[in-house]
C-alpha positions, 0 to 999 in steps of 0.5 A: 099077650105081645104081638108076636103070640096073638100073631101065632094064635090068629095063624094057628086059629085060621088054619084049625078054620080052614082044616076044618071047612075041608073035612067038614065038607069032603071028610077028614080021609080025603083032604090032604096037609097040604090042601089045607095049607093052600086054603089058610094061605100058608106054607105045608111046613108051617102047618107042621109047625102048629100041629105035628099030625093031620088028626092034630088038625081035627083035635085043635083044642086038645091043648087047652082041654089039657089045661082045662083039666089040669087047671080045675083041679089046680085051682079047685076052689077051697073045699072042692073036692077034685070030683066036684071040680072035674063034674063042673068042668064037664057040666060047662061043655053040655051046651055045645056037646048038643049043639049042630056044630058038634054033630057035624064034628060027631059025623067025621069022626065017625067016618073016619078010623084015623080020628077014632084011633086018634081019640084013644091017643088023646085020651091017654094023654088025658090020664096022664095030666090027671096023674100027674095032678094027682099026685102033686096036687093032692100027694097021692101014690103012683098007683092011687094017681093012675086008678083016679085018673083013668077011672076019671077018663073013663067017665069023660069018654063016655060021656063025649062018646054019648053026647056024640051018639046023640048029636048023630041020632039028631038029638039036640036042644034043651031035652039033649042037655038036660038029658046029657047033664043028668047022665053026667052027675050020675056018672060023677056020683058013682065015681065019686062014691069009689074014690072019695078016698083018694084025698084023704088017703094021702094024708093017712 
């Protein structure tokens, strides 16, 4: 990475910060772009610059999520099915899920009808990247690629909307992980036991 780029990284890293101190601290609905411009020493429009929306603030690291998603099924290791890559992907984020931070993160989203609306968006961009994986991953029809991946989402939603009941329950610690990752693999079993098919059907 040259200078420019970590340049951009530390600057979008401070503001997401920043944006987050205040909606931690006030709530999402009632912290405005532009206080959160003042705060990371930057300008309204080059808060823009690295998040189209305010709620783009809150979900900072959907971009790298999308990555991460598209990331383990493209370099899944040999004889991995996309399942199994996709349960371990998830199986990494128990810890945190259960941590005190994230119940913090659970009680704005929580609050606020703005991030809960903006949690569905992302969730169908979630699909999309799965769709579009399947199909040129592993040939899969238009149709096939669709019923995976949003059958996928479904699971992942469920599985960040328990984690976030819990977080709010003040469940944390070991017995939260343990319980979270056991709900994980289960989900992931049933899941897979419907559509295992899918990689072999395209070479049908």
């Amino acid at each position: 990475m040259g200078l420019r780029e970590a340049k951009k990284v530390q600057t979008r890293e401070a503001i997401a910060g920043e944006a987050m101190r205040l909606f931690a601290t006030r709530g999402f609905d009632h912290v405005t772009v532009a206080e959160v411009a003042e705060a990371a020493g930057v300008s309204e429009k080059t808060v823009f610059n690295y998040f189209p929306t305010k709620e783009d603030l809150f979900f900072d690291e959907v971009p790298q999520r999308l990555a991460a998603l598209a990331g383990a099924i493209h370099e899944r290791k040999e004889g991995e099915s996309v399942f199994a890559s996709l349960r371990r992907l998830q199986l990494r984020d128990c810890g945190r899920l259960c941590s005190p931070m994230f119940a913090q993160f659970a009680r704005i989203i929580e609050e606020s009808p703005a991030l809960q609306a903006k949690e569905l968006e992302i969730m169908g961009r979630f699909a999309e990247t799965l769709t579009d994986a399947f199909r040129t991953e592993l040939g899969a029809s238009d149709l096939d690629a669709r019923v995976a991946a949003n059958a996928i989402v479904s699971v992942h939603w469920q599985f960040f909307r328990n984690a976030r009941a819990h977080a709010l329950a003040g469940r944390s610690g070991p017995n939260a992980v343990r319980r979270l990752r056991k709900d994980l693999e289960r989900a992931y079993r049933l899941l897979e036991h419907g559509l295992g098919a899918l990689e072999t059907a395209s070479t049908g």
